[in-house]
C-alpha atoms as an extended CHARMM CRD file, in Angstrom:
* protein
*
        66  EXT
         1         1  UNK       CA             -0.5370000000       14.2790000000       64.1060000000  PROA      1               0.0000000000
         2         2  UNK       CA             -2.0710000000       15.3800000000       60.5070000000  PROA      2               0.0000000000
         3         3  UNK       CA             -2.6450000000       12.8150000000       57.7140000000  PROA      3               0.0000000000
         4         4  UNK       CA             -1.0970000000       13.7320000000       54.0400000000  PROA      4               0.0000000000
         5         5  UNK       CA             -2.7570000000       11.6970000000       51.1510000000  PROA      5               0.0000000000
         6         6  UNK       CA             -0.2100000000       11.7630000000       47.9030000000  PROA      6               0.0000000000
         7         7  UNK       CA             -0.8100000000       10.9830000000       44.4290000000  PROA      7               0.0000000000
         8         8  UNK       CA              1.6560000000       10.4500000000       42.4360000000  PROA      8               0.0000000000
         9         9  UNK       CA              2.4140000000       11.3260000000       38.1890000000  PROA      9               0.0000000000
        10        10  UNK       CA              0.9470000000        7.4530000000       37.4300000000  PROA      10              0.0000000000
        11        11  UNK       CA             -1.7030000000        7.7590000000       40.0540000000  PROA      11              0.0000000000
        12        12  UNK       CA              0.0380000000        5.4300000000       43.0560000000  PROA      12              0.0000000000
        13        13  UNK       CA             -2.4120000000        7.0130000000       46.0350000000  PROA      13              0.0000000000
        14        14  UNK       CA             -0.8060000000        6.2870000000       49.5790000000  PROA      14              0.0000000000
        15        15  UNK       CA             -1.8360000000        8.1350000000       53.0610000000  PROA      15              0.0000000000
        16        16  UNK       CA              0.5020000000        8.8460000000       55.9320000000  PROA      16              0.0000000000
        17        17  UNK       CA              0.7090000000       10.6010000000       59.2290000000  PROA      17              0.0000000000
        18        18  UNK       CA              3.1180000000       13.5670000000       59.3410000000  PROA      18              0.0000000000
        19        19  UNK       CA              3.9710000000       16.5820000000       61.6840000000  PROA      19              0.0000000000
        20        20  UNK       CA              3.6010000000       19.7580000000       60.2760000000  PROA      20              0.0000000000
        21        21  UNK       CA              1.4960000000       22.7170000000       58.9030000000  PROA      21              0.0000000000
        22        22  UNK       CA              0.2950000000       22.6740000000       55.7140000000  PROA      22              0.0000000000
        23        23  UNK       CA              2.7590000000       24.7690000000       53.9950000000  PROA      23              0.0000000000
        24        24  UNK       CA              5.3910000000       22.4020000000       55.7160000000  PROA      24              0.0000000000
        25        25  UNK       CA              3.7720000000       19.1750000000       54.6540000000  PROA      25              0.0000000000
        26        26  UNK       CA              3.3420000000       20.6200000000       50.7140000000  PROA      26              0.0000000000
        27        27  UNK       CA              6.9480000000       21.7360000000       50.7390000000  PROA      27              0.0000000000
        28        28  UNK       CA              8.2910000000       18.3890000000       51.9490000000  PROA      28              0.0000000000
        29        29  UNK       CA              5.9550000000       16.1110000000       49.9360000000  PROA      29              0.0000000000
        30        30  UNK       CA              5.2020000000       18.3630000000       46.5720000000  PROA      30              0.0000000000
        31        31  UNK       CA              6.5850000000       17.4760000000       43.2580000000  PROA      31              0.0000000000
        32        32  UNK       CA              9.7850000000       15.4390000000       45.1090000000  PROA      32              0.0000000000
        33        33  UNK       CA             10.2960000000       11.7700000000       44.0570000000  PROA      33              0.0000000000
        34        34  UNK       CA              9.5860000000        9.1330000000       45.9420000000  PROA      34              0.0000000000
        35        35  UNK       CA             10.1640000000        5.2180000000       45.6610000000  PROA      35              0.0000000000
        36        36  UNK       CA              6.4780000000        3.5680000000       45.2530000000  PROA      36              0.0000000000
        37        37  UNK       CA              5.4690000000       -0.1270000000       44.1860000000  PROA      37              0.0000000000
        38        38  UNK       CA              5.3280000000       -3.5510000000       45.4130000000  PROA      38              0.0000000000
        39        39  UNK       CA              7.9120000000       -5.6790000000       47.8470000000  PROA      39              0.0000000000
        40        40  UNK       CA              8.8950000000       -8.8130000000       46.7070000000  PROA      40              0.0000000000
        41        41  UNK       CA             10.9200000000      -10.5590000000       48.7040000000  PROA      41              0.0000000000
        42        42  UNK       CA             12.5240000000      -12.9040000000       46.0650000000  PROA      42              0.0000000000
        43        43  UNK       CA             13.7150000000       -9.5540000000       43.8670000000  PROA      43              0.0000000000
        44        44  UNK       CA             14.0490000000       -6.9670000000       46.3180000000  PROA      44              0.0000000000
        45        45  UNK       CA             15.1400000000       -4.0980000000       43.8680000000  PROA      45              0.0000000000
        46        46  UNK       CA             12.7230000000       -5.2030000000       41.6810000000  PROA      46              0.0000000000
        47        47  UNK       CA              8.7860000000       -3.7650000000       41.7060000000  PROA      47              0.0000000000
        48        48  UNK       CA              9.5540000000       -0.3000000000       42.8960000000  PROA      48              0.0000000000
        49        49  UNK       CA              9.7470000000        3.3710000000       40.9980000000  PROA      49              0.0000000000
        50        50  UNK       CA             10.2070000000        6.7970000000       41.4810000000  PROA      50              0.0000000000
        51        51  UNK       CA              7.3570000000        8.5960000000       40.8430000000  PROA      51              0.0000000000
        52        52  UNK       CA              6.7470000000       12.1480000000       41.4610000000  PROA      52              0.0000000000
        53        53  UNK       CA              3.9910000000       13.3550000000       44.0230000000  PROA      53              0.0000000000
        54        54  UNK       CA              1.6480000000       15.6860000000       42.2360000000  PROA      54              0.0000000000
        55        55  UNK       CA             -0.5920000000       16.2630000000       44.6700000000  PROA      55              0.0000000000
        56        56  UNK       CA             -1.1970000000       16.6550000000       48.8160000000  PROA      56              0.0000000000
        57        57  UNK       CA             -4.3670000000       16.0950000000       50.4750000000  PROA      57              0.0000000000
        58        58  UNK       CA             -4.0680000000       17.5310000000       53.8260000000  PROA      58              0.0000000000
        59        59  UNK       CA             -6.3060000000       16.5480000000       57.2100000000  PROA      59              0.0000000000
        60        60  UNK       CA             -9.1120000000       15.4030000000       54.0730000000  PROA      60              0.0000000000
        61        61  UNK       CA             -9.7200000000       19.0450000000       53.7030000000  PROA      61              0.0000000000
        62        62  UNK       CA             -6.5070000000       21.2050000000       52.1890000000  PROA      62              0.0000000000
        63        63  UNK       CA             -5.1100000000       20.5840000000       48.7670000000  PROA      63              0.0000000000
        64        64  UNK       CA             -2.2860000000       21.3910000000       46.7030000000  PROA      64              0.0000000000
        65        65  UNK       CA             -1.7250000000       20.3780000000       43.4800000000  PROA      65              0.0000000000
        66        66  UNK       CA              1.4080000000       21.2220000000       40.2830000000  PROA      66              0.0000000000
């Protein structure tokens, strides 16, 4: 398993664990939109965004970037 770190267009920073080469991981994750933000359980659609991801961090030492 390989960890991606994302940041997004306004900054939202969020790490996961993904299959994949680097090439793969930038092609999936790089400059797609993805929901980001805060659960609330009183407002459910409320709190979240789509925000682009600008950038991959891959394994701590790999980067891409737009």
């Amino acid at each position: 398993m390989n960890k991606a770190t994302l940041t997004t267009t306004n900054g939202h920073t969020w790490s996961t664990s993904i299959n994949g080469s680097f090439e793969e991981v930038c092609a999936y994750f790089l400059g797609k939109r993805f929901s980001v933000g805060s659960f609330d359980e009183t407002k459910p659609n409320e709190g979240f965004t789509l925000e682009q991801v600008t950038s991959v961090i891959y394994n701590d030492k790999q980067t891409a970037a737009l």
